[in-house]
C-alpha positions as CSV (number, residue, x, y, z in Angstrom):
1,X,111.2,63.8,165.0
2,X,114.8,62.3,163.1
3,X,116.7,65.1,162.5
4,X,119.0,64.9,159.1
5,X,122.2,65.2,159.3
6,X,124.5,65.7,155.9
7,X,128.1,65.3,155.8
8,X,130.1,67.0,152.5
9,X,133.5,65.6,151.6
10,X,135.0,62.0,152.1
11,X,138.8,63.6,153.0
12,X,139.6,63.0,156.9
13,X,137.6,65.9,158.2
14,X,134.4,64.2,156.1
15,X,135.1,60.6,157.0
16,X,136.0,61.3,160.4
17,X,132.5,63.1,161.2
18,X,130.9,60.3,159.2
19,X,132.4,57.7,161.7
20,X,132.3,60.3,164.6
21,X,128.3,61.3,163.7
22,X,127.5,57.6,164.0
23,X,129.3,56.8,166.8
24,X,128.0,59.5,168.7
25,X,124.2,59.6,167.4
26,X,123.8,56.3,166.5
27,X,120.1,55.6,165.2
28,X,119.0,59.0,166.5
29,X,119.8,60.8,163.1
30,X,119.4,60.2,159.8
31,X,123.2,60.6,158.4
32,X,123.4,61.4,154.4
33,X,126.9,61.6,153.5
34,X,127.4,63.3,150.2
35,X,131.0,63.4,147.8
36,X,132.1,63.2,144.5
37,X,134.2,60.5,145.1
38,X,133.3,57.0,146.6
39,X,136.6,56.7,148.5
40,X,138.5,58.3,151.2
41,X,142.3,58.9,149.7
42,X,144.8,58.5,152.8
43,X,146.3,62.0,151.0
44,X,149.3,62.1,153.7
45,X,150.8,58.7,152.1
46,X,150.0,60.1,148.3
47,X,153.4,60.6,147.1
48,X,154.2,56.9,148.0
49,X,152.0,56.6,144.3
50,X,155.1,58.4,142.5
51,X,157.0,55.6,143.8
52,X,154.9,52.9,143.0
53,X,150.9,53.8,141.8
54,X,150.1,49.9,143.4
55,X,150.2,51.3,146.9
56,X,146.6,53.4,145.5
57,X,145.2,50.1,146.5
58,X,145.9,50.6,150.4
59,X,145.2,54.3,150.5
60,X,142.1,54.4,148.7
61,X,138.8,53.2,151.0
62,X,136.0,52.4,149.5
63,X,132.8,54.1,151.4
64,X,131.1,51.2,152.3
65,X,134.0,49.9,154.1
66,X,133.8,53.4,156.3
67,X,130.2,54.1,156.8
68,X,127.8,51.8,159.0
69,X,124.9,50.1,156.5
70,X,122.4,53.2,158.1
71,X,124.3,55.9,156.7
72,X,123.1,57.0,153.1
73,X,125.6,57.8,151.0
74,X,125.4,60.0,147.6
75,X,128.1,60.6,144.7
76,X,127.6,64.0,143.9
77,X,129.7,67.5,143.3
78,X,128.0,70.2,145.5
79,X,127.2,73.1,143.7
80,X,125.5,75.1,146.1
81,X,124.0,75.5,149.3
82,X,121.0,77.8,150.3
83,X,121.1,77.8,154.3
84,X,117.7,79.5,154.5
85,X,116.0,77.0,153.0
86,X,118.4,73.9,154.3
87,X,119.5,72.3,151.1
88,X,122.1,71.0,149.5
89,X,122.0,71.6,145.6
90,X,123.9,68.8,143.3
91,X,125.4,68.8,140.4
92,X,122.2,66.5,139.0
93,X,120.2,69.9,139.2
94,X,118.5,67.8,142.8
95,X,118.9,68.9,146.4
96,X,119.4,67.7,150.2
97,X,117.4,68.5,152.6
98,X,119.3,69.2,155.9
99,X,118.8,69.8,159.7
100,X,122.1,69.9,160.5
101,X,125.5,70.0,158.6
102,X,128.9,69.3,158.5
103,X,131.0,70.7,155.7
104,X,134.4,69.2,155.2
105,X,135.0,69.6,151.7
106,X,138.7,70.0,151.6
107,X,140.8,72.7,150.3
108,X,142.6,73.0,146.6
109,X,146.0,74.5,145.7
110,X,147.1,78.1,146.2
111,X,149.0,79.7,142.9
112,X,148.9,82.8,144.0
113,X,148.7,84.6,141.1
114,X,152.3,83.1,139.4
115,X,152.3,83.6,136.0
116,X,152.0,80.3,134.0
117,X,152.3,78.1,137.1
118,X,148.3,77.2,137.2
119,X,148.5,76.2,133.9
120,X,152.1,73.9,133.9
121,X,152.4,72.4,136.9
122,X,150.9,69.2,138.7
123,X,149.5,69.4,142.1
124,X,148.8,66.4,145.1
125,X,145.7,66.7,146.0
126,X,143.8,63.5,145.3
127,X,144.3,59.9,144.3
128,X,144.3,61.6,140.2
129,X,146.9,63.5,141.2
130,X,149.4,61.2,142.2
131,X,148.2,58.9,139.5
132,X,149.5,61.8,137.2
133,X,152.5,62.5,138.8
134,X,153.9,59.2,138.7
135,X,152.9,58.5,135.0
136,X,154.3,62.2,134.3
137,X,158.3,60.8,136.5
138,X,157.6,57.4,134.6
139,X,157.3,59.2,130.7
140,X,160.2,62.0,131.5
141,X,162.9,59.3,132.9
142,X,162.1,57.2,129.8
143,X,162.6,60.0,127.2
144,X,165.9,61.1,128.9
145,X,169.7,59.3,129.2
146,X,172.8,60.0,131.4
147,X,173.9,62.7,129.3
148,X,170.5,64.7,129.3
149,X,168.2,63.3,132.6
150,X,164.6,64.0,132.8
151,X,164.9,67.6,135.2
152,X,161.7,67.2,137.8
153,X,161.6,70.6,139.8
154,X,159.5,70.6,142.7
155,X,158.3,74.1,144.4
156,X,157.7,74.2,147.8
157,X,159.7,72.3,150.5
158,X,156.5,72.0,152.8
159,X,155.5,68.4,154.0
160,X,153.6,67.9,150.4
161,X,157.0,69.2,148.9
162,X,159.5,67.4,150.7
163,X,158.1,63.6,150.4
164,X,156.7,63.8,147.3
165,X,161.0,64.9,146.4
166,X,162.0,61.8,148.5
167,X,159.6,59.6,146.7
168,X,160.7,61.1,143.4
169,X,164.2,59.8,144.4
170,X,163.1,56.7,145.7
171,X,161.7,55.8,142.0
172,X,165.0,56.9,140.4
173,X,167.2,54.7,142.6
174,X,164.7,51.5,142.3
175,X,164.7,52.3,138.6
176,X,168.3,53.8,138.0
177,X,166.7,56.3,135.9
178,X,168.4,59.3,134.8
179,X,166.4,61.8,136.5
180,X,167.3,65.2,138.7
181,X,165.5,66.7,141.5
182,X,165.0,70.3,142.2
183,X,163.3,71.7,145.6
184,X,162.5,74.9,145.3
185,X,161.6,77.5,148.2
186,X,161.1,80.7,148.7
187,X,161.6,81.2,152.3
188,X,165.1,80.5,153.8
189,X,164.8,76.7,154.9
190,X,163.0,73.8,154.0
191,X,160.2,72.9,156.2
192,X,159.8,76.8,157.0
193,X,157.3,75.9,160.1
194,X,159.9,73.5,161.8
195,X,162.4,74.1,164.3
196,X,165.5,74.4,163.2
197,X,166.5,70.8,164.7
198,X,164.2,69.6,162.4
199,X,164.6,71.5,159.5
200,X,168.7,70.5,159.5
201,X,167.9,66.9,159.7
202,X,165.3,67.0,156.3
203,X,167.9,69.2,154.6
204,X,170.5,66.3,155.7
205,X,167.9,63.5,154.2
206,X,167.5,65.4,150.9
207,X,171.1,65.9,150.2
208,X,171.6,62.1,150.7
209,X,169.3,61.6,148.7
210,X,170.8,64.0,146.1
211,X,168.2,66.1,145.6
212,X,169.2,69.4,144.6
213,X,167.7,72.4,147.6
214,X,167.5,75.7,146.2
215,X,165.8,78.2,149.2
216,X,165.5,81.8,149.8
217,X,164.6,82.9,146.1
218,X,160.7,82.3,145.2
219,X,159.3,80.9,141.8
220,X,158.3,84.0,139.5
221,X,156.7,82.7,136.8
222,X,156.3,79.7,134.3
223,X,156.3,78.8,131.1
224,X,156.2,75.5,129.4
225,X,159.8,74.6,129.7
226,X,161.3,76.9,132.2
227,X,160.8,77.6,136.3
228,X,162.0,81.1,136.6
229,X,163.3,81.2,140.3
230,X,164.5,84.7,141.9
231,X,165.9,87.4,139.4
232,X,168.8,84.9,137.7
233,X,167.8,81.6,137.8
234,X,166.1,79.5,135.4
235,X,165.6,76.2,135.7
236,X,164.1,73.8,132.4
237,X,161.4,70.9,133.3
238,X,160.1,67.9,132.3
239,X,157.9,67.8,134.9
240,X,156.8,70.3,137.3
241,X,154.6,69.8,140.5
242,X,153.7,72.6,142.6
243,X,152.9,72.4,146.5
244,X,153.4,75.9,147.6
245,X,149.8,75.9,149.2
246,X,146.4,75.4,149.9
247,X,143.1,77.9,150.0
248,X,139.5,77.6,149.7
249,X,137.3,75.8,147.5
250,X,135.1,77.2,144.4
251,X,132.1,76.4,145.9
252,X,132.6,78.3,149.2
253,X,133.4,81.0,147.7
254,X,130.1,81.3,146.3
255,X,128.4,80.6,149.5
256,X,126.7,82.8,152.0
257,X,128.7,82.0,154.9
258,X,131.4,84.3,156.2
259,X,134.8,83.7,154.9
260,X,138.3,84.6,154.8
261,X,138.4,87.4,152.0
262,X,141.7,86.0,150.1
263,X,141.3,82.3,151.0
264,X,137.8,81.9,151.0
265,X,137.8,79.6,154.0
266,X,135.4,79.2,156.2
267,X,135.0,81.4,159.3
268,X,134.4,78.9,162.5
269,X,134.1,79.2,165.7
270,X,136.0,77.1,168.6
271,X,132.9,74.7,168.5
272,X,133.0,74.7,165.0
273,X,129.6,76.5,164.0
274,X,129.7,79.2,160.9
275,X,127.5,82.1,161.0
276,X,125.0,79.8,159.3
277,X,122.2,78.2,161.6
278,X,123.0,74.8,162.8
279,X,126.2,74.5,159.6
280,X,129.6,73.5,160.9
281,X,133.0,73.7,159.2
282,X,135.8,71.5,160.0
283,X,139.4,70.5,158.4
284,X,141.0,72.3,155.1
285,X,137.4,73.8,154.7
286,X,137.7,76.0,158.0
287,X,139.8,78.3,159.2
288,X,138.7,77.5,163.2
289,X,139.3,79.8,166.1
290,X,141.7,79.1,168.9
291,X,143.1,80.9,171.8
292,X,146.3,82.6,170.2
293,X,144.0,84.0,167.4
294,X,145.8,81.9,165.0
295,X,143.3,79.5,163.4
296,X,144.2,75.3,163.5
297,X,146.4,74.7,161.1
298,X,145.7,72.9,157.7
299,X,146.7,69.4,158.7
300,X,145.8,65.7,158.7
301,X,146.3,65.4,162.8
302,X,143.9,68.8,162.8
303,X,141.5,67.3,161.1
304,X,141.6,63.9,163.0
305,X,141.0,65.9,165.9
306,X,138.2,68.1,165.1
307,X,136.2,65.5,163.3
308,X,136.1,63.4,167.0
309,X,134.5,66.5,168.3
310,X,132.2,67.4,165.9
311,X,130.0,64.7,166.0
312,X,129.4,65.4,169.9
313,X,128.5,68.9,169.0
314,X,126.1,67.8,166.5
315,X,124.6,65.7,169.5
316,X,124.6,68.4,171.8
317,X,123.5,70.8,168.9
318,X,119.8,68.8,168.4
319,X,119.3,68.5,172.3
320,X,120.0,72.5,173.3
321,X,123.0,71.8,175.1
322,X,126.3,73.9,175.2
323,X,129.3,72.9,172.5
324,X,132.4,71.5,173.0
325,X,135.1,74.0,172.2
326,X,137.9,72.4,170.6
327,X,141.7,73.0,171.0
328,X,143.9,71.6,168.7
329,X,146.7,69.9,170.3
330,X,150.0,69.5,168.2
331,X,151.3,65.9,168.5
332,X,154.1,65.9,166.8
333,X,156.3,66.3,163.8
334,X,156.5,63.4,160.9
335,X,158.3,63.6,158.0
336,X,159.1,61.2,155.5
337,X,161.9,61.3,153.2
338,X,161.5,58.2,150.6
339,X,161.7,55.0,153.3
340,X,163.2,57.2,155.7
341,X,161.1,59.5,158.5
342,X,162.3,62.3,160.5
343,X,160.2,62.9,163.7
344,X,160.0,65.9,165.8
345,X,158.6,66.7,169.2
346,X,156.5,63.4,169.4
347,X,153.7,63.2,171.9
348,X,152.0,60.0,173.5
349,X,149.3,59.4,170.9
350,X,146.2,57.1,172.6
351,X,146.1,53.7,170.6
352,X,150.0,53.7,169.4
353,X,151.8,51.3,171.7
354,X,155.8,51.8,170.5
355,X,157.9,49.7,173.0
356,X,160.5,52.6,172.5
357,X,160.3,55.2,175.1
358,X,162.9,57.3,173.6
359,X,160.4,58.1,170.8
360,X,158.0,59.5,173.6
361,X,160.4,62.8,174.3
362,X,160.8,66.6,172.8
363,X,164.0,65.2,170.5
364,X,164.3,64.8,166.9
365,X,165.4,62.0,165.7
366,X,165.8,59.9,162.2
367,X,166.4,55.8,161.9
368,X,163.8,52.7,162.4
369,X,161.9,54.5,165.3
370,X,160.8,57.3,163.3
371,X,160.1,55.1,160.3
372,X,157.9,52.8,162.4
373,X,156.3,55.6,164.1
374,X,155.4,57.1,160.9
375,X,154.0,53.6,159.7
376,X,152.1,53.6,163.2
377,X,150.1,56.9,162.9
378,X,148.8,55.7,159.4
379,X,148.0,52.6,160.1
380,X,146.0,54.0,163.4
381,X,143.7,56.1,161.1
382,X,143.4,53.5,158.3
383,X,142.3,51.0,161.6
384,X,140.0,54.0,162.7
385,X,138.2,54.2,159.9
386,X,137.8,50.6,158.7
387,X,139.7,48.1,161.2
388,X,142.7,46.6,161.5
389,X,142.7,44.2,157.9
390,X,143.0,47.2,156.2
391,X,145.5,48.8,158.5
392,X,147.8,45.7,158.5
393,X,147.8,45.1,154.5
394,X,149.1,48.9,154.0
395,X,151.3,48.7,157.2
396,X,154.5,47.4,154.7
397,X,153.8,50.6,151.9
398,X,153.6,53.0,154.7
C-alpha cells in the first residue's frame, strides 16, 4: 500500500522536505504538501525589499517551480491536527488524511510581554512583511525634511536586526532621504551570539553607515510615538520594526504534541520524531535535541540541514529501519550590512566553488569575498530548490 505523506509549511524546513521527500521516496509515497502561501519567501534576503520591494520577484518561488508534477499541493491555513485519528484539519472546515508527517510551519515573533510593542511595531517574517516595511521607510522619509528626518528605530541587533538597519541605510543614501537609524539592544553588543571578532567588525559596518547603536539598556514599553529604552531614554518613531525574537506558532500551541512550555515549540528528538506516532518536527517549528543539550538553533543553515535528513527518515520510517540522528553542523557566519557582508568562521560548503582560499579559514573578514560568498550561499539554495535560472537572475540583488 502508498503510504501518504503531508508536508506543513513552504519556509526552508517545508520546501526542503518537499524536495528532500521526493528525492528520497520518489513514486513510493504519495506527497501532499499543504501551506497558506503558494510560494517559498527566501526570508534571509527579506530586508533587501526595504531597499527595493522589486527584488520580491527573485525571492519569492512559486510552488510549482519547487515541487515535482506528483506532489499535490494545497493552499490552506492548518487549524488543527488530531494525531489519533491522522488528519490534518483546514481552515475550509476539510481534513488530510496522513501516514506520515512532516511539520515545518515556521515560527512567529517573540514580544515578550512589552507593553505596546505587539501592537506598534513591524516585524520580518514573510514576503507581507517586508512589503510593509519598505512602504512604512518610503511614507516616513517623504513626510520628513533635513531639519526633522523620519526617526526609524529598530530593536534587536540580531541577524533580522542588523541587515534590515543596513538596508534601511542603503534606501536613505540611494534616495538622500532624510531619515535616522536607531539599533536598539538590550544585551551588551550587537550580534550577542558572535564572537567578539565578529561583533567589532558589524559594529564598525553600522557606524559607517551612520546608524545610530544603542546596547546594554532593553526596550520597556511602547506607545505610538515613543520607544522607551532603559530607565531614561526615549526615543520618538515614525516607524518601528521589532526583531528581538522568535517562538512558536498559534497552532502548536493548541496541539497534542509535547512542547516547550514558554515557546510552544515542538519537542524533537535527534531523528526528528515528536512524541506523536510517525509526526516529525523540523526548522523554527522544533526545538531538536543534540549532544550539548542545547537544541539546533533557529536558523536558515539549520533548517537546510535537517530538511536533507528528514526525507531519509521518512524512508527509513515506512520500511522499519533505524533513523538517522542528525547533528547540526555550524558553517559559518554571514552577515550583511546593506551591499556589504561580514563573514565569520566560514567552512567548506559542498556545491560553492570560491576560487579564494583565504575565505575557507576560521578568520573574519569584510570586502568582495564576503560579499560574493554571501551571494553564493543564496544562490546555492535558490539553485537547490528550483535550478540555476532562478539562482542566476537573483545572483545581482543578493
Amino acid at each position: 500500500m502508498t503510504e501518504n505523506v503531508v508536508v506543513l509549511g513552504s519556509g526552508y524546513a517545508g520546501a526542503g522536505a518537499v524536495k528532500s521527500i521526493e528525492r528520497t521516496l520518489e513514486d513510493e509515497v504519495d506527497l501532499t504538501w499543504i501551506s497558506d502561501v503558494d510560494h517559498h519567501f527566501v526570508l534571509h534576503e527579506s530586508h533587501r525589499i526595504i531597499r527595493d520591494p522589486r527584488v520580491k520577484e527573485k525571492i519569492t518561488i512559486p510552488v510549482d517551480e519547487i515541487k515535482s508534477p506528483a506532489t499535490r499541493f494545497i493552499q490552506a491555513a492548518v487549524t488543527g491536527m488530531n494525531a489519533n485519528d491522522r488528519e490534518v484539519e483546514l481552515d475550509d472546515g476539510t481534513t488530510v488524511s496522513y501516514d506520515y508527517a512532516v511539520l515545518a510551519i515556521g515560527s512567529q515573533t517573540a514580544f515578550f510581554g512589552i507593553d505596546g510593542l505587539e501592537e506598534h511595531a513591524l516585524t520580518l517574517k514573510d514576503l507581507d512583511d517586508a512589503l510593509e516595511i519598505h512602504e512604512a521607510v518610503k511614507s516616513a522619509a517623504r513626510d520628513a525634511s533635513r531639519s526633522d528626518p523620519a526617526q526609524v528605530v529598530v530593536g534587536g541587533a540580531g541577524l533580522s536586526g542588523i541587515q534590515s538597519a543596513g538596508e534601511t541605510a542603503e534606501f536613505r543614501d540611494k534616495h538622500r532621504a532624510p531619515i535616522d537609524i536607531h539599533l536598539v539592544e538590550g544585551l551588551e553588543n550587537v550580534f550577542p551570539p558572535g564572537d567578539p571578532e565578529i561583533q567589532e567588525l558589524l559594529d564598525e559596518k553600522l557606524r559607517e553607515r551612520d546608524i545610530n547603536i544603542m546596547t546594554g539598556e532593553f526596550i520597556g514599553e511602547v506607545d505610538e510615538d515613543t520607544v522607551y529604552v532603559g530607565d531614561d531614554t526615549e526615543l520618538d518613531y515614525d516607524v518601528l520594526l521589532w526583531t528581538g525574537g522568535i517562538t512558536g506558532q498559534d497552532l502548536t500551541q493548541d496541539l497534542e504534541i509535547g512542547k516547550d512550555e514558554r515557546s510552544f515549540r515542538l519537542h524533537a528528538s535527534s531523528t526528528f520524531e515528536t512524541d506523536a506516532p510517525d509526526v516529525f518536527a523540523i526548522g523554527d517549528t522544533a526545538l531538536v535535541d543534540q549532544d550539548d543539550d542545547e537544541p539546533a538553533p533557529p536558523t536558515a543553515q539549520a533548517a537546510w540541514d535537517a530538511a536533507e535528513v528528514v526525507g531519509e527518515n521518512v524512508r527509513r520510517a515506512i520500511n522499519d529501519q533505524p533513523l538517522k540522528e542528525w547533528r547540526y553542523r555550524d558553517k559559518g557566519t554571514l552577515v550583511s550590512v546593506g551591499q556589504e557582508a561580514v563573514a565569520h568562521d566560514i567552512k567548506p560548503v559542498e556545491g560553492v566553488d570560491l576560487p579564494i582560499a583565504a575565505l575557507l579559514g576560521s578568520d573574519t573578514f569584510d570586502g568582495v569575498a564576503a560579499e560574493t560568498l554571501k551571494k553564493a550561499v543564496a544562490a546555492r539554495w535558490i539553485n537547490r530548490i528550483t535550478g540555476p535560472s532562478r539562482a542566476a537572475k537573483a545572483w545581482p540583488d543578493m
